[in-house]
C-alpha positions as CSV (number, residue, x, y, z in Angstrom):
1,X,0.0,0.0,0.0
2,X,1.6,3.4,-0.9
3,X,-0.4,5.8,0.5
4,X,-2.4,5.2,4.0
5,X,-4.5,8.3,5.5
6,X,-5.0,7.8,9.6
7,X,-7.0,10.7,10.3
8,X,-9.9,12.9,8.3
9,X,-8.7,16.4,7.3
10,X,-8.3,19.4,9.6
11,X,-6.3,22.4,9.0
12,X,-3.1,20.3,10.6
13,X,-2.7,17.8,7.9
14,X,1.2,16.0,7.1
15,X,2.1,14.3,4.8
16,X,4.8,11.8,5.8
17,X,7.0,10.3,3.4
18,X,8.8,7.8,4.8
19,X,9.4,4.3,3.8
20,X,10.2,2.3,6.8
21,X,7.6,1.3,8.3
22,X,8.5,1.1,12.1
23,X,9.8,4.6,12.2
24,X,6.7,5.8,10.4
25,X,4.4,3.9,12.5
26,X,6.2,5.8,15.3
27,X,5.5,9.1,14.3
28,X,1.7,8.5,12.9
29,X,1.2,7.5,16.5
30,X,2.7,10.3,17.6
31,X,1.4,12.8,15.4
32,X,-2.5,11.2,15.9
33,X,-2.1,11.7,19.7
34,X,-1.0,15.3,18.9
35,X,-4.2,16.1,17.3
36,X,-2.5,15.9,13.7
37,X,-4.0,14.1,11.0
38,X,-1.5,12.5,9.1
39,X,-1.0,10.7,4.9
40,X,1.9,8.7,4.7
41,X,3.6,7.7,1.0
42,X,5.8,5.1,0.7
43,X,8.5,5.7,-1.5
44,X,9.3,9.0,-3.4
45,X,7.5,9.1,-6.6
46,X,4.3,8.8,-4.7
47,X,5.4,11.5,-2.6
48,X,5.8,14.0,-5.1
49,X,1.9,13.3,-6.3
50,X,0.7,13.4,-3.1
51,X,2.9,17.1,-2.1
52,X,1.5,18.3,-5.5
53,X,-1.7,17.7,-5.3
54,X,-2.0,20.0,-1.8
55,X,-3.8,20.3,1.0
56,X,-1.0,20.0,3.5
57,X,0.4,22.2,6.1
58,X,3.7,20.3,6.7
59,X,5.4,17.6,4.2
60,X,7.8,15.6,6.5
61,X,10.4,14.3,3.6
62,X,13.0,11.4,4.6
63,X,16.3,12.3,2.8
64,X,16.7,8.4,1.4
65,X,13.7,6.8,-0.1
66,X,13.2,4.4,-2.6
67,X,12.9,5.7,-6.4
68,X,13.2,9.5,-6.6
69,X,15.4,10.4,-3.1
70,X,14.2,12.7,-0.9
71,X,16.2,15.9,-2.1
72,X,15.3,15.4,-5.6
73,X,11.5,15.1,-4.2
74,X,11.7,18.6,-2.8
75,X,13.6,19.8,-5.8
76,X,10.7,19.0,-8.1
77,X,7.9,19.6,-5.7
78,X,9.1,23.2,-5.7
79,X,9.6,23.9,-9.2
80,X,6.2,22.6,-9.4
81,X,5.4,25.7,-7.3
82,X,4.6,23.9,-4.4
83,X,5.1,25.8,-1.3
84,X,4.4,24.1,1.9
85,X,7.1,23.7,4.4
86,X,8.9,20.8,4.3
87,X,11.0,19.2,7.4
88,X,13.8,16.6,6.1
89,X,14.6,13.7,8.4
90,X,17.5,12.1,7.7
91,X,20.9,9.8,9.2
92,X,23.3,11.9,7.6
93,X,24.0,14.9,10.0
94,X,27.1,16.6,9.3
95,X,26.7,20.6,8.2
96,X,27.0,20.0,4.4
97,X,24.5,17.2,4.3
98,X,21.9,20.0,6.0
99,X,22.9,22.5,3.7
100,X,22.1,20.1,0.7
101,X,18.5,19.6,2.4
102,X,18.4,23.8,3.1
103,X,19.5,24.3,-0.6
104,X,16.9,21.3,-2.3
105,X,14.2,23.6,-0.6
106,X,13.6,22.4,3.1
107,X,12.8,24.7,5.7
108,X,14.3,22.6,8.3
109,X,16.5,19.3,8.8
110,X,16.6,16.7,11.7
111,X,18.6,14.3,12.0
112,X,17.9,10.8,12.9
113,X,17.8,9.3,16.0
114,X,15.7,12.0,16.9
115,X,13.0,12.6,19.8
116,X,9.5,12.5,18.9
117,X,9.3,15.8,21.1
118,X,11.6,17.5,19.1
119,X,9.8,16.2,15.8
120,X,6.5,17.7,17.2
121,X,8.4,20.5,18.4
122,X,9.9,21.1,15.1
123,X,6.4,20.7,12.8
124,X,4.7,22.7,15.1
125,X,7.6,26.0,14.3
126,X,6.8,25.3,10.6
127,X,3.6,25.7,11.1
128,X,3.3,29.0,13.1
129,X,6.4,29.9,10.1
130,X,4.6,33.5,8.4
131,X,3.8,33.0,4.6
132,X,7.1,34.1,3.1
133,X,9.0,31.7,4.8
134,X,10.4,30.3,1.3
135,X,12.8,33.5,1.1
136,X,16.1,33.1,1.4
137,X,17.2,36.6,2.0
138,X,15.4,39.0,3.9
139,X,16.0,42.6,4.4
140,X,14.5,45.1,6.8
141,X,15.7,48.6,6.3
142,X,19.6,48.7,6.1
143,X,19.9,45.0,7.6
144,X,20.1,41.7,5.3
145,X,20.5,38.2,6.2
146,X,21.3,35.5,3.2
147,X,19.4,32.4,5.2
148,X,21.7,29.5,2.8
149,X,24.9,31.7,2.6
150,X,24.0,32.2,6.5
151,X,25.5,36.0,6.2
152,X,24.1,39.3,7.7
153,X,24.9,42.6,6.5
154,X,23.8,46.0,7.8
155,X,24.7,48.2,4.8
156,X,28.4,47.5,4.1
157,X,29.1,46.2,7.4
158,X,29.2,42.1,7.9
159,X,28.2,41.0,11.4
160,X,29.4,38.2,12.9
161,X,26.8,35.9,14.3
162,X,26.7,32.6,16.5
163,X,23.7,30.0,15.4
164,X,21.8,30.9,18.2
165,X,22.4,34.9,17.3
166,X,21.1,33.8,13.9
167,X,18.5,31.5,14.5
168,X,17.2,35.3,16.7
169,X,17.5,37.7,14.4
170,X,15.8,35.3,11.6
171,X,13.0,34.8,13.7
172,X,12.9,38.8,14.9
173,X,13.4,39.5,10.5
174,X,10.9,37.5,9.5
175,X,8.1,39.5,11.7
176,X,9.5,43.2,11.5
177,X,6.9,45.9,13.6
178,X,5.9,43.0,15.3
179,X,5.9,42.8,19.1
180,X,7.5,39.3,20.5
181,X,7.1,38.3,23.6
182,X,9.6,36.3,25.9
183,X,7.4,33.4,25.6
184,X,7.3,33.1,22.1
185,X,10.7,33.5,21.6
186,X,11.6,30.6,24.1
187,X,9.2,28.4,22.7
188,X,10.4,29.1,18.5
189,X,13.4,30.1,19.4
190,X,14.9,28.2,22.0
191,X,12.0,25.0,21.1
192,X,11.0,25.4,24.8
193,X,7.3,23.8,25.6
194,X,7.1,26.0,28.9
195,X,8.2,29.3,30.3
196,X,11.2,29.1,32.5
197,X,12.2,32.0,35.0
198,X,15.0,32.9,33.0
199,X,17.4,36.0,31.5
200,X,18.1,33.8,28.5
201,X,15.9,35.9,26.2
202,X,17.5,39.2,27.6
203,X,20.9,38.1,27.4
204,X,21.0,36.9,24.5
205,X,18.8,40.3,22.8
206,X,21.7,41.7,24.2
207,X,24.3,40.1,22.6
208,X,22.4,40.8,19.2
209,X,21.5,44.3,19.8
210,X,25.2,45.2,20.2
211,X,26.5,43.4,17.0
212,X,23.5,45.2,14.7
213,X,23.4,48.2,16.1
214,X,26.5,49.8,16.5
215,X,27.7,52.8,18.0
216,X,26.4,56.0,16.1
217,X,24.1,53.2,14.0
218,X,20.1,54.0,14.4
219,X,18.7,51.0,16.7
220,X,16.7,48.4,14.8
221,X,16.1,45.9,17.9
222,X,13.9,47.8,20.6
223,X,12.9,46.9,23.6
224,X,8.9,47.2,24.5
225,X,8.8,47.4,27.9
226,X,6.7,44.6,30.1
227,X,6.4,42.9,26.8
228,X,9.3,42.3,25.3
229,X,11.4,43.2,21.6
230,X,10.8,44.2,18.3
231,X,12.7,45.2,14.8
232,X,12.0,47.8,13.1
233,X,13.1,49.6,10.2
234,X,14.1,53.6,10.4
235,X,11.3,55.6,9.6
C-alpha cells in the first residue's frame, strides 16, 4: 500500500513520506495523539503526487527513499510551485548534508535518532512559520541576512553571528513591527514547551543588539517594555 491516510482532514494535515515502516508507525502515533491528522507515502514518486496535489500544512520528507530520493523530491515539488514547508529527516548529520537539504528547498533538517518531542516540536515551528518563509534573503531597512549563505549585513558592514544569534534575528526578521514576547521567543526560538524563570531571552537580545546596532548606527532591535522586543526599520 503506498499511500495510508489515519485521520480525516483538519487544518493540521502532514504528509509523511517515509518508507520504513516502524519509524513511520512511530511518528503517525505520535502525530494522531497530537491532534494531527496525518497521509503517509511510501516511496518517493508517490510522494511528489501526493505534495503536489495539496492540501498539506507540513510535508515531513525522509532524505533516502526508494525511487526519486528525498532531495530530488523537494527539488521538483518546488519547481512545481509547491510551497508548503517541508521538514527533512535524515541519518546523515554533518553541516554539508543539512545545507544540501536547506538548498533542495527544506525549511528545516533533523537528523535521525531523533526525539518524537523535538519532531513535534519542530512541525509545530513550521507551522506557526509566516507565509514568506520560502525567502532566502530578507532585508529590513539597512539590515540583510542570506538564510543558505547564512551572512548578515547592515549596509556595508558584515556582522558576525553565533547560530543561536542567527537563528534570533531570523525569527525577529521574519516579523518586523511586530511585538514578541519572551514566551514566544523561548518556545520558537529556543523550542521550549514552557516558560522558565530565566534572563536567557534578555541576554541573548543583548548580545544581538550590540553586533546590529553599532555605535552612532540607528537601533533596529527595541525593547517594548513589560512585553518584550521588536525590529523595526528607520522611519
Amino acid at each position: 500500500m503506498a499511500v495510508t491516510s489515519t485521520a480525516p482532514e483538519d487544518s493540521r494535515r502532514v504528509l509523511l513520506i517515509e518508507d520504513d515502516s516502524d519509524i513511520a508507525g512511530e511518528i503517525v502515533d505520535e502525530l494522531q495523539n497530537r491532534g494531527f491528522s496525518v497521509v503517509r507515502a511510501e516511496t518517493g514518486d508517490v510522494g511528489l503526487e501526493q505534495a503536489s496535489s495539496g492540501g498539506y500544512n507540513v510535508l515531513v520528507v525522509d532524505r533516502m527513499l526508494p525511487g526519486l530520493d528525498g532531495l530530488s523530491l523537494i527539488e521538483t515539488a518546488r519547481g512545481r510551485g509547491v510551497r508548503t514547508p517541508v521538514l527533512v529527516l535524515s541519518a546523515l548529520g554533518a553541516v554539508d548534508d543539512r545545507v544540501s537539504g536547506l538548498k533542495a528547498g527544506g525549511d528545516d533538517y533533523l537528523t535521525k535518532p531523533f526525539a518524537m518531542e523535538e519532531l513535534v516540536a519542530r512541525i509545530e515551528a513550521l507551522l506557526r512559520r509566516p507565509d514568506d518563509s520560502r525567502q532566502t534573503v530578507l532585508r529590513v531597512g539597512p539590515l540583510t541576512i542570506d538564510l543558505i549563505d547564512r551572512t548578515v549585513m547592515r549596509g556595508e558592514r558584515e556582522i558576525e553571528l553565533l547560530p543561536r544569534e542567527f537563528r534570533l534575528l531570523e525569527y525577529l526578521m521574519r516579523r518586523p513591527g511586530q511585538v514578541l514576547t519572551r514566551a514566544m521567543l523561548l518556545e520558537d526560538v529556543w523550542n521550549y514547551r514552557f516558560t522558565p524563570q530565566t534572563n536567557l531571552v534578555d541576554v541573548h537580545i543583548g548580545k544581538l543588539r550590540r553586533k546590529v546596532d553599532a555605535t552612532g548606527e540607528e537601533p533596529l532591535i527595541q525593547s517594548i517594555r513589560g512585553t518584550g522586543f521588536t525590529l523595526r526599520a528607520p522611519e
